[in-house]
BALOBA-1460 file (C-alpha; in Angstrom, 3 decimals):
// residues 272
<rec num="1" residu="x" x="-9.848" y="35.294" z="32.684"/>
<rec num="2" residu="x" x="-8.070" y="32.264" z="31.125"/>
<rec num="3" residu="x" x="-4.451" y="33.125" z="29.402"/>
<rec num="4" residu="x" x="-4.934" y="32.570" z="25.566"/>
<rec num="5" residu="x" x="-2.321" y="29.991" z="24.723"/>
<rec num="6" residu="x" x="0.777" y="30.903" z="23.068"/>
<rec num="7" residu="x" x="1.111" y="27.468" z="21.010"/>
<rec num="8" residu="x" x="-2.141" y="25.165" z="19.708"/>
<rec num="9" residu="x" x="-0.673" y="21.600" z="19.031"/>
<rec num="10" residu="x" x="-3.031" y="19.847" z="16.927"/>
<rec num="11" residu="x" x="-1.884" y="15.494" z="16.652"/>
<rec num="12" residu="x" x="-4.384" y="12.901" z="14.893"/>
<rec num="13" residu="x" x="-5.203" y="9.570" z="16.494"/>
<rec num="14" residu="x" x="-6.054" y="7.137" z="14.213"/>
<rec num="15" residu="x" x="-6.676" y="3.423" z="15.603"/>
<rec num="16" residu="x" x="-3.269" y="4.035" z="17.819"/>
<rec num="17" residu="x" x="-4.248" y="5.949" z="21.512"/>
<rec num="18" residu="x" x="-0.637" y="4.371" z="23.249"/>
<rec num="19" residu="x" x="1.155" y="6.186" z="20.915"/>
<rec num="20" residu="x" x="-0.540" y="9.460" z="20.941"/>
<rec num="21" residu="x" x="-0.354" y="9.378" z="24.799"/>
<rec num="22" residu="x" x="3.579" y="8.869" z="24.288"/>
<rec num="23" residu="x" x="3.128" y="12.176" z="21.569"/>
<rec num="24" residu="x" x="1.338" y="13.948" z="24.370"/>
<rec num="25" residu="x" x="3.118" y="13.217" z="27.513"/>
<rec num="26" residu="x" x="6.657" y="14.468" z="25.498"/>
<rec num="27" residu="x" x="4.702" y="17.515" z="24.049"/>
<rec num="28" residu="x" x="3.445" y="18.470" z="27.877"/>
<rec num="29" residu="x" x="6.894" y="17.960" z="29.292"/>
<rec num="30" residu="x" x="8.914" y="20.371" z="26.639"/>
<rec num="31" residu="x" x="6.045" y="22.769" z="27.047"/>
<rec num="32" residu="x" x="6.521" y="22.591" z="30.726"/>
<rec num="33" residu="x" x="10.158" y="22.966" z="30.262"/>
<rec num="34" residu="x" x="10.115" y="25.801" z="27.609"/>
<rec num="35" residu="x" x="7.637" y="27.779" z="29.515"/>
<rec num="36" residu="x" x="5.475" y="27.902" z="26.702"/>
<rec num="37" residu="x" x="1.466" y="28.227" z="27.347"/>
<rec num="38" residu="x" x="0.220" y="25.471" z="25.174"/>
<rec num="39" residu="x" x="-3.065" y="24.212" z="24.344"/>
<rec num="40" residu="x" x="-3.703" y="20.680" z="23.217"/>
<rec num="41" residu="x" x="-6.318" y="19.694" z="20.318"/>
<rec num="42" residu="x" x="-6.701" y="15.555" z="19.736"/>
<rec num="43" residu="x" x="-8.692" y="14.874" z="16.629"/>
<rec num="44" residu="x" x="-9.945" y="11.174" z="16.747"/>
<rec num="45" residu="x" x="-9.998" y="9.842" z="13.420"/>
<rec num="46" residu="x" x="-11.297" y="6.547" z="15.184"/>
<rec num="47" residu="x" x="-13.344" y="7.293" z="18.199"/>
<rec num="48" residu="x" x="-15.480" y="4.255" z="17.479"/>
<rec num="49" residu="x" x="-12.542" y="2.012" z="18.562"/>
<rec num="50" residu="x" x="-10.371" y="4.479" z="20.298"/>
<rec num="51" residu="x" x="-12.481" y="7.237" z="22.432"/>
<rec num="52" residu="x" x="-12.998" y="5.827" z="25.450"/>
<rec num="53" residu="x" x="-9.023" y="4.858" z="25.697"/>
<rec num="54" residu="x" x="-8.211" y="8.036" z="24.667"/>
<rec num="55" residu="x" x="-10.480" y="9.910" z="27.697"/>
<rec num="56" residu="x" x="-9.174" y="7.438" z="30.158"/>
<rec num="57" residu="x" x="-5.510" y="7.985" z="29.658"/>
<rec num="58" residu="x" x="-4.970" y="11.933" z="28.258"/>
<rec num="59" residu="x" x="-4.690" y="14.736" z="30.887"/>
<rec num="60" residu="x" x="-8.035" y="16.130" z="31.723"/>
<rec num="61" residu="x" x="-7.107" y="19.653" z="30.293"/>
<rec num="62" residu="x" x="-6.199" y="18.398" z="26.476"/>
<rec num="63" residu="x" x="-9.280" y="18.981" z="23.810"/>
<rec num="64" residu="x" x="-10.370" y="15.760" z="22.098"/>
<rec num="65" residu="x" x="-12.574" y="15.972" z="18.749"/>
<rec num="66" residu="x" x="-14.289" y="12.699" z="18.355"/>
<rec num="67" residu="x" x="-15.190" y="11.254" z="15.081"/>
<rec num="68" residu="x" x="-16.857" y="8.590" z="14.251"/>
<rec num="69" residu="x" x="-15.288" y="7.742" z="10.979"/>
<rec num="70" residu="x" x="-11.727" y="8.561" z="9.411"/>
<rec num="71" residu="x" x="-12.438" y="12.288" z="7.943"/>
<rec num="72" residu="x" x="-8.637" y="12.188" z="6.424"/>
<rec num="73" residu="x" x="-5.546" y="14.391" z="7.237"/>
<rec num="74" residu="x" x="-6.959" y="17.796" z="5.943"/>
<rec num="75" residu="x" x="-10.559" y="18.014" z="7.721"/>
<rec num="76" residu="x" x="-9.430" y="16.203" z="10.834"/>
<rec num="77" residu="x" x="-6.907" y="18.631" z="11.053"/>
<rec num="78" residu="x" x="-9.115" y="21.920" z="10.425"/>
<rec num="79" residu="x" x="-11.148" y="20.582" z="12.828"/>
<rec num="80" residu="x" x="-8.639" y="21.302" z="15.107"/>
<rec num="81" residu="x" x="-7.433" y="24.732" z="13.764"/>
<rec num="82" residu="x" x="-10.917" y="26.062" z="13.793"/>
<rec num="83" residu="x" x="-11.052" y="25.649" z="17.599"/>
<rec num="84" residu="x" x="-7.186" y="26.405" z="18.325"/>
<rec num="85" residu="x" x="-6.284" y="29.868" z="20.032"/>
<rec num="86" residu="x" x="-2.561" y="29.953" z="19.925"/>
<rec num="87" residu="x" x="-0.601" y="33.033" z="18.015"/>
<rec num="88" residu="x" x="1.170" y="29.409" z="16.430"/>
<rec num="89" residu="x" x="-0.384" y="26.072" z="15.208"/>
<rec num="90" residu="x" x="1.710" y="23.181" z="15.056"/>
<rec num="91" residu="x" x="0.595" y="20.250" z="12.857"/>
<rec num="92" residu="x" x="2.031" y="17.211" z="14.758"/>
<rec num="93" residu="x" x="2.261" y="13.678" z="14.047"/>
<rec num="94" residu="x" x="1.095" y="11.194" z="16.513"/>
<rec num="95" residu="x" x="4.643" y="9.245" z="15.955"/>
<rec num="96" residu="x" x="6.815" y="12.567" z="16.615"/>
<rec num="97" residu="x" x="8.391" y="13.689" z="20.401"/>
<rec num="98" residu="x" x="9.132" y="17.083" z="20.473"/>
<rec num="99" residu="x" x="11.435" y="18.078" z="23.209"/>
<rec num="100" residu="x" x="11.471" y="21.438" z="25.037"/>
<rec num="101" residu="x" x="14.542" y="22.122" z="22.248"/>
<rec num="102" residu="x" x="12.338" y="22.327" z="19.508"/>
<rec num="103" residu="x" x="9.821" y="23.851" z="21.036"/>
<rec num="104" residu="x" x="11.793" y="27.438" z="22.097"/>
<rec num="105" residu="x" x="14.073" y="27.437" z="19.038"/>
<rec num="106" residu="x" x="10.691" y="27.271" z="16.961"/>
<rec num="107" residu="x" x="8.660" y="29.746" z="18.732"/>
<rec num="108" residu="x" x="11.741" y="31.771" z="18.601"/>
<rec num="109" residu="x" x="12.559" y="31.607" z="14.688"/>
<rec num="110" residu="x" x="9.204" y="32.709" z="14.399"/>
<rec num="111" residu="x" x="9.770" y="35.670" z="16.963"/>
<rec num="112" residu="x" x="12.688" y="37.138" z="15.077"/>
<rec num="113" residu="x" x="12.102" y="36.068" z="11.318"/>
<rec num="114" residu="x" x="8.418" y="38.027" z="10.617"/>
<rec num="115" residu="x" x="8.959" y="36.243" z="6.611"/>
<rec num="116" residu="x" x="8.671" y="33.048" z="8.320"/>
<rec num="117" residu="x" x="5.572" y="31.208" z="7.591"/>
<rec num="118" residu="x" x="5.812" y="27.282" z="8.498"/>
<rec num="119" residu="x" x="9.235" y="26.339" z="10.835"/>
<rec num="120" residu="x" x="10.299" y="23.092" z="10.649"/>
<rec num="121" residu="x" x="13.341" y="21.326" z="12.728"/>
<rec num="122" residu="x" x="15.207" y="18.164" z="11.451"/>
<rec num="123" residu="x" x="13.846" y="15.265" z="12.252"/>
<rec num="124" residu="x" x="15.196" y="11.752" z="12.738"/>
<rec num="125" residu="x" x="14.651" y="7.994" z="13.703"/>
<rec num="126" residu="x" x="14.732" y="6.348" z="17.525"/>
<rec num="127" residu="x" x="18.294" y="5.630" z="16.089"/>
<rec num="128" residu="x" x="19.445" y="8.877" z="15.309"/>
<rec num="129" residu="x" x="19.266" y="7.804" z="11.572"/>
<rec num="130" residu="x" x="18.720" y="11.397" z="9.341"/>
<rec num="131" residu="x" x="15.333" y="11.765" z="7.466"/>
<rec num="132" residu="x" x="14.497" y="13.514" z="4.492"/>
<rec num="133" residu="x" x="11.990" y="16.071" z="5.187"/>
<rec num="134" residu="x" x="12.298" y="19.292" z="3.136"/>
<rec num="135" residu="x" x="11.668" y="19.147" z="-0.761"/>
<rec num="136" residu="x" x="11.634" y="21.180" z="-3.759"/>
<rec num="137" residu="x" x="7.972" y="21.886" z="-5.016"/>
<rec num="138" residu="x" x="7.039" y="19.252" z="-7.453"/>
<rec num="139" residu="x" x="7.505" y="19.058" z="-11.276"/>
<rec num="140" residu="x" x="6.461" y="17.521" z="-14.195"/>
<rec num="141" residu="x" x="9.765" y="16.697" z="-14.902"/>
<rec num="142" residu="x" x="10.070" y="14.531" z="-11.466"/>
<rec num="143" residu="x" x="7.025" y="13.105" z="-12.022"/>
<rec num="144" residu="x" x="8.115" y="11.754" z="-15.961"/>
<rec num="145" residu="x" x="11.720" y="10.694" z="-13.978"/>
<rec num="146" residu="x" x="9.893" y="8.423" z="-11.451"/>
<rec num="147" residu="x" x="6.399" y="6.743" z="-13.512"/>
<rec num="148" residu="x" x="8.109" y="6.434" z="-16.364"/>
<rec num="149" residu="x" x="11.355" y="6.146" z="-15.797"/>
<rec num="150" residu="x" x="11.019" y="4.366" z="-12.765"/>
<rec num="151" residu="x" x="13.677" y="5.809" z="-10.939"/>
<rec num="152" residu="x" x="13.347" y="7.847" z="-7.872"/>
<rec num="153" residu="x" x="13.635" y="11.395" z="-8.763"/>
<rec num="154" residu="x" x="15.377" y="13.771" z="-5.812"/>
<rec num="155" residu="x" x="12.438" y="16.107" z="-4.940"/>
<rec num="156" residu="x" x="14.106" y="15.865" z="-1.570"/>
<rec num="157" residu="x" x="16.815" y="18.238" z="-0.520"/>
<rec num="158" residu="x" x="19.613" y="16.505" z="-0.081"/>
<rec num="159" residu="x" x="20.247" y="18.805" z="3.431"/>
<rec num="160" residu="x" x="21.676" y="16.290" z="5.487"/>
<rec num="161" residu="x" x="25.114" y="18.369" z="5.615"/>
<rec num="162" residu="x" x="23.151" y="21.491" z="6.541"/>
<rec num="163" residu="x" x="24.256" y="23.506" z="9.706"/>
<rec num="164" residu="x" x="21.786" y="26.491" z="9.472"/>
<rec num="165" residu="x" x="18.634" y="27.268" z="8.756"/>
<rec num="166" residu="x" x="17.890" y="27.492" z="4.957"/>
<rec num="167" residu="x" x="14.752" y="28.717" z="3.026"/>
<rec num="168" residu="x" x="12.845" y="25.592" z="1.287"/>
<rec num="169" residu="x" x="9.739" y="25.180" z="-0.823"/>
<rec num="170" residu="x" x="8.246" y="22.317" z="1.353"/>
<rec num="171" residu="x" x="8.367" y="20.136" z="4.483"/>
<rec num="172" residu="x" x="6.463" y="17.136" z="5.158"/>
<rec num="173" residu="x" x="3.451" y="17.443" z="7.553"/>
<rec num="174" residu="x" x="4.985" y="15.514" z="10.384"/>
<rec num="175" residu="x" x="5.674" y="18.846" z="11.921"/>
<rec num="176" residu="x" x="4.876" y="21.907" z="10.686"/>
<rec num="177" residu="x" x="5.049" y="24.921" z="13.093"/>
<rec num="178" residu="x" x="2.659" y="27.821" z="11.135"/>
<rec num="179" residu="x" x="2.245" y="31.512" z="12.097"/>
<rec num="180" residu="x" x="-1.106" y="32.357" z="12.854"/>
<rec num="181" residu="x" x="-0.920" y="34.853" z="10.382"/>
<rec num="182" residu="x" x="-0.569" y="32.794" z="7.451"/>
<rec num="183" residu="x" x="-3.720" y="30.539" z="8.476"/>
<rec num="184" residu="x" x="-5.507" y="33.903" z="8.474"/>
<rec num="185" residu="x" x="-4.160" y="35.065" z="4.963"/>
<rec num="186" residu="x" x="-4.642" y="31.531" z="2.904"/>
<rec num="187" residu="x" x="-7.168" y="29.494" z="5.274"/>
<rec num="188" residu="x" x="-6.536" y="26.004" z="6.041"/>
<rec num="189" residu="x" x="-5.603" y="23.214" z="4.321"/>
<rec num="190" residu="x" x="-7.472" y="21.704" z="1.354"/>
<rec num="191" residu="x" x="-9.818" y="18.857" z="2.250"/>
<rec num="192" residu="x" x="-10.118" y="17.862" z="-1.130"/>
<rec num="193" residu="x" x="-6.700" y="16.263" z="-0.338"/>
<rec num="194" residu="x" x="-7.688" y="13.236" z="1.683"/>
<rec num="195" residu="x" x="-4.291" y="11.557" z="3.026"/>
<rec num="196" residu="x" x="-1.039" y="12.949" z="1.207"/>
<rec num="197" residu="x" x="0.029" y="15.570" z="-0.843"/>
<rec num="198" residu="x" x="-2.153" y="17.638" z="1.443"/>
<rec num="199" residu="x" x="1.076" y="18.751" z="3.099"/>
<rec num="200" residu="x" x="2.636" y="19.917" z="-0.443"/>
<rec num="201" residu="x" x="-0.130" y="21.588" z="-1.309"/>
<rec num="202" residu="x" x="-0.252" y="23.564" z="2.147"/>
<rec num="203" residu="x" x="3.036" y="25.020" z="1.153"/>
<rec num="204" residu="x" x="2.853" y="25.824" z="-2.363"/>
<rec num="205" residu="x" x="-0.128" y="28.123" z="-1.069"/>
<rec num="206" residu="x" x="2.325" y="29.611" z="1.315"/>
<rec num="207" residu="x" x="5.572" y="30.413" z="-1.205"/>
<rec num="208" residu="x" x="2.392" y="32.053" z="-3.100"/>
<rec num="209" residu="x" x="1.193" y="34.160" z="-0.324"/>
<rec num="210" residu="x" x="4.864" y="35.429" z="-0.096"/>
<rec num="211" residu="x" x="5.934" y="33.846" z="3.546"/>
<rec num="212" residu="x" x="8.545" y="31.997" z="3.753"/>
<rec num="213" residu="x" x="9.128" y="28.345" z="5.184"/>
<rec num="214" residu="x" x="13.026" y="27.605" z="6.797"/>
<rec num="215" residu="x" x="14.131" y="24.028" z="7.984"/>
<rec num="216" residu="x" x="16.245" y="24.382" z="10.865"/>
<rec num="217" residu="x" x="18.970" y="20.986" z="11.010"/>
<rec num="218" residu="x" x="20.346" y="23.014" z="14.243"/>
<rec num="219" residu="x" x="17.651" y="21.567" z="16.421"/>
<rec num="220" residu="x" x="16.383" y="17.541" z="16.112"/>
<rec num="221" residu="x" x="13.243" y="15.489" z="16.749"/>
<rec num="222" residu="x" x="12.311" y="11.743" z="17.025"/>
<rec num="223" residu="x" x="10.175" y="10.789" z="14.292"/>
<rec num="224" residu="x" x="8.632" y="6.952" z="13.989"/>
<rec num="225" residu="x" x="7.549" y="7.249" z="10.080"/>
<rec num="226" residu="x" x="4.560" y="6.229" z="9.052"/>
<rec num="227" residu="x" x="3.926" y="4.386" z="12.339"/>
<rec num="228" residu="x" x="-0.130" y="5.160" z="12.474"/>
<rec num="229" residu="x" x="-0.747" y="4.941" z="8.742"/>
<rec num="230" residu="x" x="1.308" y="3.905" z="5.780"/>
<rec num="231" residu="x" x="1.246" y="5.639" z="2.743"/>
<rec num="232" residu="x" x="3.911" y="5.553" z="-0.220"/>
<rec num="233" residu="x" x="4.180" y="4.303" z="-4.382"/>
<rec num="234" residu="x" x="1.767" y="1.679" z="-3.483"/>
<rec num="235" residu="x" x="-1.392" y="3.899" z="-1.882"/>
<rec num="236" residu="x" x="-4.045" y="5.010" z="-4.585"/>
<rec num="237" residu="x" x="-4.329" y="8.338" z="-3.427"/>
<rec num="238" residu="x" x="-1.132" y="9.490" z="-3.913"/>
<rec num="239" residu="x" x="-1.620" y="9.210" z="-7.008"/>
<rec num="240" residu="x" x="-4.895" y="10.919" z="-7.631"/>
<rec num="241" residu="x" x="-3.800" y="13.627" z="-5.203"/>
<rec num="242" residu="x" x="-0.846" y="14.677" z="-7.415"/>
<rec num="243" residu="x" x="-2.864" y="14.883" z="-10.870"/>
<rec num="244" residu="x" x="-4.934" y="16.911" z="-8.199"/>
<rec num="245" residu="x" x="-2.441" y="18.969" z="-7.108"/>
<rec num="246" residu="x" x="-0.657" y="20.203" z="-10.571"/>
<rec num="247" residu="x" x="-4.563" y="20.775" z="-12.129"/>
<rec num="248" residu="x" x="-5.139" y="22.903" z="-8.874"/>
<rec num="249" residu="x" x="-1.636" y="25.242" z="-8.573"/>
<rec num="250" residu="x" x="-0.685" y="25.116" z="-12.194"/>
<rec num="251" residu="x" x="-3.522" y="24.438" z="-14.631"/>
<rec num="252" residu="x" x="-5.822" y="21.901" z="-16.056"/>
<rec num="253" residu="x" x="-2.791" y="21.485" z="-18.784"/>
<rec num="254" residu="x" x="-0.766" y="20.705" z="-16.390"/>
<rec num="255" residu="x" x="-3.028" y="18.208" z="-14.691"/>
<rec num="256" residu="x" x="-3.826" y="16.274" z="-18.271"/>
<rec num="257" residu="x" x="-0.171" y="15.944" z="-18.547"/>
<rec num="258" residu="x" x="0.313" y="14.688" z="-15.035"/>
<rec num="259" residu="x" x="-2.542" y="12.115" z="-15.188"/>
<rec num="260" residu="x" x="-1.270" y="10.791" z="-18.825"/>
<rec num="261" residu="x" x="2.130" y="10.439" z="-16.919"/>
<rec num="262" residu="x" x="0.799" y="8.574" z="-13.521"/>
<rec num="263" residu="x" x="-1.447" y="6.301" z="-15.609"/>
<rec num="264" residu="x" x="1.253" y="5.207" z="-18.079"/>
<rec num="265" residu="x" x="3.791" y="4.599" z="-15.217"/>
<rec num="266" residu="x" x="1.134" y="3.075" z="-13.207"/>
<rec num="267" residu="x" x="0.470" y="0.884" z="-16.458"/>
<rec num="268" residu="x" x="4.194" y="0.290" z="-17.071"/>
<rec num="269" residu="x" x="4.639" y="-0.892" z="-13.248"/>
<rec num="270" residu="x" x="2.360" y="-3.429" z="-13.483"/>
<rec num="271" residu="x" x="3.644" y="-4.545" z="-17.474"/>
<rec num="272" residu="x" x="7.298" y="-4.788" z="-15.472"/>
């Protein structure tokens, strides 16, 4: 009989196979070197252009969902989780290398820290330039500070200096190491959420369901930003998704208010 995997890795193609290989082939070496059973899920959010690439150049043992249009971030990625077998899921980015590093000191955290829901390490560029990836939950008050008065509010921790792990209320979906468990006590992520904000979302419902999610700066990661898809100010959904997201966690008050605010900024951007 088959060992169940310790880890599921679920990564997204979309319209970008060489780079997912590159995700792979550093995924399969740390696992090798951390001796951790892993399973690998592809989700093809492009298999019209990108399947038969995809079959040709992955190891034979890696699972690849096919599909024949771009189902978004949140299904694409269910689709993986539903199938996964691991006691941990990791949500990985196609433009991410883990190294064998990240892998045990993950796996680990989550060993000894049973309040842990979602691990996250630190990530950084092919430079070694820092990245912002934990955040506060989001406000009304950031989102008044950046439509309307068009300044960049700092959601993001500023944890750059930080040499242990600390408790957060978010990290961005680039990597995001979850305890079974917690998929089994909230579900999976909202599709509802196309691209963006999904991520968010995913861990407001996880500070709710009492678990805790820790960055850890102790241990680092190469991460290409945005290199599959860009998103930011300037993609629609973002903006939809965040009305979305207050109606959904804290109200349809809270939703008005956040759509009156995105509009008029939106408005006042284009007035500017």
């Amino acid at each position: 009989m088959e060992k169940e995997p310790e880890l599921s890795v679920i990564i997204l193609n979309y319209k970008n196979p060489e780079l997912t290989v590159k995700c792979v082939n550093h995924l399969t070496e740390a696992s090798e070197e951390a001796k951790i059973h892993t399973e690998t899920i592809i989700v093809d959010n492009s298999a019209q252009e990108t399947a038969s690439i995809l079959r040709k150049l992955l190891p034979r043992d890696v699972k690849i969902i096919e599909n024949e249009k771009n189902l978004g971030f949140s299904k694409a990625n269910n689709q993986g989780i539903s199938i996964s077998r691991g006691d941990y899921v990791l949500l990985l980015n196609n433009d991410a290398f883990i190294s064998h590093e990240v892998l045990e000191t993950g796996i680990r955290f989550l060993e000894e820290n049973l309040d842990c829901g979602i691990w996250a390490p630190k990530l950084v560029g092919e430079d070694g330039t820092f990245q912002m990836t934990c955040a506060r939950l989001p406000s009304i008050k950031g989102l008044m500070v950046e439509y309307l008065l068009l300044r960049s509010y700092d959601r993001y921790l500023d944890s750059e200096s930080w040499k242990e792990p600390r408790v957060v209320g978010a990290v961005i979906g680039a990597f995001m190491l979850i305890r079974r468990r917690v998929i089994e006590t909230i579900g999976m992520l909202d599709e509802d959420f196309f691209f963006t904000v999904e991520d968010i979302d995913y861990c407001f419902r996880v500070n709710e369901a009492n678990f805790k999610i820790y960055y850890d700066p102790t241990v680092s990661m190469v991460h290409l930003v945005s290199a599959s898809q860009k998103k930011g100010i300037e993609y629609p959904k973002l903006h939809t998704n965040r009305i979305l997201y207050f109606k959904k966690n804290e109200g349809m008050l809270s939703g008005f208010i956040s759509g009156i605010i995105i509009n008029l900024g939106l408005l006042l951007r284009k007035v500017l």
